[in-house]
C-alpha positions in Angstrom: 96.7 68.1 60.5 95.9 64.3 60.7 98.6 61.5 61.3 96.8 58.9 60.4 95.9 59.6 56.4 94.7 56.8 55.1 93.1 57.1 51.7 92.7 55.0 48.3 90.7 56.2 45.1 91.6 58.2 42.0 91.0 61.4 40.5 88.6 63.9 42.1 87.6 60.8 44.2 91.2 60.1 46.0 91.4 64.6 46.3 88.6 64.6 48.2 89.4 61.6 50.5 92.6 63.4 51.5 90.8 66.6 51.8 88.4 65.3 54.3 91.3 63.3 56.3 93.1 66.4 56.1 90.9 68.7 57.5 91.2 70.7 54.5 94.1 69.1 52.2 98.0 69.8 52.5 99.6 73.2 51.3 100.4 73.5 48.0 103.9 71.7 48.4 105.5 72.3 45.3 104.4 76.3 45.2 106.6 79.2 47.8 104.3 78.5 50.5 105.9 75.2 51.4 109.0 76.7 51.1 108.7 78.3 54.8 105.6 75.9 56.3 106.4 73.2 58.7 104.5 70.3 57.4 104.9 66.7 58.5 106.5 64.3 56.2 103.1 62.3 56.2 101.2 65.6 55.3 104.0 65.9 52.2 103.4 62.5 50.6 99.8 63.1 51.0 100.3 66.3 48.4 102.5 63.6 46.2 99.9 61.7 46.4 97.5 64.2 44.7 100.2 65.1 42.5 100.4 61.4 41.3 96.9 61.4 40.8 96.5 64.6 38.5 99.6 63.4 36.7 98.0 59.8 36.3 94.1 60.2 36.0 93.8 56.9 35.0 95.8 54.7 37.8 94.3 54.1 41.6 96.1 55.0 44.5 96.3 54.4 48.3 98.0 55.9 51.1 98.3 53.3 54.2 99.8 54.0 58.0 101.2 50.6 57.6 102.5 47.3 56.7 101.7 44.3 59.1 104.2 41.7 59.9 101.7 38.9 58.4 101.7 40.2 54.9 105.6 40.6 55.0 105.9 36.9 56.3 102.9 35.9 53.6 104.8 37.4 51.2 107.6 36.1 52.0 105.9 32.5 52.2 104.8 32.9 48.8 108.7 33.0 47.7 109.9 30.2 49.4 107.8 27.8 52.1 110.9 27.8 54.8 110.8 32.1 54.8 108.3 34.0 56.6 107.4 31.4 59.6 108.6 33.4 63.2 106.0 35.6 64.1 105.6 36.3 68.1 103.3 39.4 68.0 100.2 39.3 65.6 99.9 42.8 65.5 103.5 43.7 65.0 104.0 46.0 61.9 106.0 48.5 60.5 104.9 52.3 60.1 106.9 54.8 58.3 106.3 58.3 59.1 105.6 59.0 55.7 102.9 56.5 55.3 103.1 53.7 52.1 101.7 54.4 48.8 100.8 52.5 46.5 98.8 51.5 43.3 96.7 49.0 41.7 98.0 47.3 38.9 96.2 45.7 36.2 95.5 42.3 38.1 93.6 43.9 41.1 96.9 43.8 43.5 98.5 47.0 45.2 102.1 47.8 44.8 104.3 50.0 46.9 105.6 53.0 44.9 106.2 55.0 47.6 107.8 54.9 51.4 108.8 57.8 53.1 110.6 58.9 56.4 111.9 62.0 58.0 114.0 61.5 61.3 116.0 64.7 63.0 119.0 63.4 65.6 121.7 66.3 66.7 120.1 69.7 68.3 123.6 70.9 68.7 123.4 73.9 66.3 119.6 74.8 67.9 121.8 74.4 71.5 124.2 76.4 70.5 121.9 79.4 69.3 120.4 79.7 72.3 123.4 79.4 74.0 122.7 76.0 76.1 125.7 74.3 76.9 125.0 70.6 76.6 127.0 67.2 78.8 126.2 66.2 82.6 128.2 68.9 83.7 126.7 71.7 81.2 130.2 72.6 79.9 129.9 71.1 76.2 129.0 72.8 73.3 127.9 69.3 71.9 126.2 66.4 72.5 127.5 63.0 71.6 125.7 61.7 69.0 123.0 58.9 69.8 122.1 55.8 68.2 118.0 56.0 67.7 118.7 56.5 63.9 119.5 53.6 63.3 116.3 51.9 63.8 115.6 53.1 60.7 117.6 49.9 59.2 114.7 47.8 60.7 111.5 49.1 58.3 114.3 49.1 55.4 114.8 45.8 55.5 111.5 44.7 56.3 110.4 46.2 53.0 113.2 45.1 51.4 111.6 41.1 52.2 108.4 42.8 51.3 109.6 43.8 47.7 112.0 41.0 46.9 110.0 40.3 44.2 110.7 44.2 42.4 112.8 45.9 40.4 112.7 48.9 42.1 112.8 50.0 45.6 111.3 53.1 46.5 112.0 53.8 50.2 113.0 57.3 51.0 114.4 59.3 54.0 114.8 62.3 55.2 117.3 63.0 58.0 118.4 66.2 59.8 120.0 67.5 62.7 123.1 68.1 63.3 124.6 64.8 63.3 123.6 64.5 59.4 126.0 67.5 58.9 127.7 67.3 55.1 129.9 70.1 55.4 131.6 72.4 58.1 130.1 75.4 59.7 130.4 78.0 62.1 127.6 78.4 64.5 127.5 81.8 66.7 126.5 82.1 70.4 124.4 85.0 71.8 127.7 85.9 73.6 129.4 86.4 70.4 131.7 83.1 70.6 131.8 81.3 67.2 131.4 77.3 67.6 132.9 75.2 64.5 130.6 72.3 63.6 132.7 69.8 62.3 130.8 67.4 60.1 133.5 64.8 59.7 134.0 63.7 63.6 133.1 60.7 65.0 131.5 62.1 68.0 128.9 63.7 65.6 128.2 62.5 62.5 126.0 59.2 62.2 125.5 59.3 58.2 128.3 56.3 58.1 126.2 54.9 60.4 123.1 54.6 57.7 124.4 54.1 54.8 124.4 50.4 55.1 121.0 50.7 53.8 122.4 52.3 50.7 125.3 50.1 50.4 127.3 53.6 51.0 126.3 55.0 47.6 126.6 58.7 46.8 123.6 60.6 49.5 121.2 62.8 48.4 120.0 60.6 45.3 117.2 58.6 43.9 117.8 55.3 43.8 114.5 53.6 43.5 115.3 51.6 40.4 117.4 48.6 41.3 121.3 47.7 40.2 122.9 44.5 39.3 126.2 43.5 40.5 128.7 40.4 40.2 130.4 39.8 43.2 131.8 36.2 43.6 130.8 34.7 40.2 127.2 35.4 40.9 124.7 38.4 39.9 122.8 40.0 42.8 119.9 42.5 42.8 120.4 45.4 45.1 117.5 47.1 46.6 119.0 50.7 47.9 117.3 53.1 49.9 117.7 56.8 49.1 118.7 58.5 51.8 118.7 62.6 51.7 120.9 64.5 54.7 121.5 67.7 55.9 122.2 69.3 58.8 119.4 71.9 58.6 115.6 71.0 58.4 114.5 69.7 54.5 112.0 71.9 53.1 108.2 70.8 52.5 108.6 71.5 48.9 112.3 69.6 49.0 111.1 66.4 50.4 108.1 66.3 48.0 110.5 66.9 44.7 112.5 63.5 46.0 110.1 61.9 47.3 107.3 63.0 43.7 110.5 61.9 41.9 111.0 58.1 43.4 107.5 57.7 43.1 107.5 58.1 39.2 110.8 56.2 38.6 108.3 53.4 40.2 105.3 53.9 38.2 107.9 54.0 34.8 109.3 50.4 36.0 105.9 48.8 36.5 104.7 50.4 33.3 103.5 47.2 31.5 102.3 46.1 34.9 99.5 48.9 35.2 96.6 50.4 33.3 97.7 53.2 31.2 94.7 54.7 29.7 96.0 58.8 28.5 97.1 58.8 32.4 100.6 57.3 31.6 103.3 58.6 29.0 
């Protein structure tokens, strides 16, 4: 399937665009046949995206690749004259695996509702199945966990400048492997030796390493709609990604729940903001 969907319309209309850029259109990601299918996260929020548009008939979506550098610093311009001025590459950007969507509000201007990724870091349990022994002298069950991840943080943030602006933040992601491990488990060789992954050591787990972007909230929840706080006599508006983990690979039909599920929290906050018509409750 396509990794470049890029689509905007509503109704039959936006169906058929994905259809075509599909080759065909996704699987039906929220029936048992996504429960076993391999689909890439951009395939998934391209079946969200139809869902959104049977669910709200009414409302115009897009799905974009990505966000350029000059409408972040535009944006950001449009805040305050002294933000948004360094910019050494013209065509620098962000793209999130799972594509942006968004939809047109009332005044004629898109708004994110959607951002999705999926990253897998840790082949240690695939390694150990096969029995591969893993280090420079091949005599490790495990691998020291990387640091690649954490690139992540960049595209948060850069939406984050995007949407200052929002109430809600709807940036999602995915991530697997076995350095997103949430609980203990044995693994078993083909020669019949049981190896312990220990979700909790250093040397392995890189949630802590993440969760910056979530200001270390609870994982494995929606937290598109943003939170007030007082810290220092002042209020301040957090914008908190949701990040999902687990050590084995999320499901088709899983990622598109969460993701189906941050993208309606968004339409509910921008509510008065849109054209409701019969397509919004």
């Amino acid at each position: 399937m396509s990794k470049n969907v890029e689509v905007r319309g509503k109704g039959q209309a936006l169906r058929l665009g994905i259809q075509q850029a599909l080759g065909g259109g996704p699987l039906t990601i929220f029936g048992a046949a996504a429960q076993s299918h391999d689909l890439a996260i951009r395939d998934v929020a391209a079946g969200v995206l139809l869902k959104l548009a049977d669910d709200f008939p009414n409302l115009e979506f897009r799905l974009r690749t990505s966000l350029s550098k000059k409408e972040i610093n535009k944006k950001l311009q449009s805040f305050d004259r002294s933000l948004g001025q360094t910019l050494f590459v013209a065509s620098a950007n962000i793209r999130p695996d799972g594509g942006i969507t968004e939809v047109l509000d009332r005044d004629g201007k898109w708004r994110v509702i959607l951002v999705g990724e999926s990253k897998h870091q840790g082949n240690d349990v695939e390694k150990i199945k096969a029995g591969v022994l893993q280090g420079v002298s091949k005599n490790q069950d495990f691998m020291v966990a990387g640091n690649a991840i954490e690139r992540m943080h960049k595209n948060v943030v850069e939406l984050r400048n995007f949407m200052l602006d929002e109430k809600y933040f709807p940036y999602v992601v995915f991530l697997q492997g076995s350095n997103f491990a949430t609980e203990s488990f044995d693994v078993t060789r083909p020669d019949g030796r049981v190896v312990k992954v220990v979700h909790d050591v250093g040397s392995l787990n890189r949630i802590d390493r993440v969760t910056a972007s979530s200001f270390s909230r609870p994982i494995n929840e929606n937290y598109c709609e943003n939170i007030i706080v007082k810290a220092g006599g002042l209020e301040h508006r957090l914008q908190i990604a949701s990040l999902f983990c687990k050590a084995a690979p999320w499901k088709p039909k899983e990622m598109a729940e969460a993701m189906l599920d941050v993208a309606t929290t968004s339409i509910r906050v921008l509510d008065e903001e849109l054209d409701k018509g019969d397509g919004l409750a």
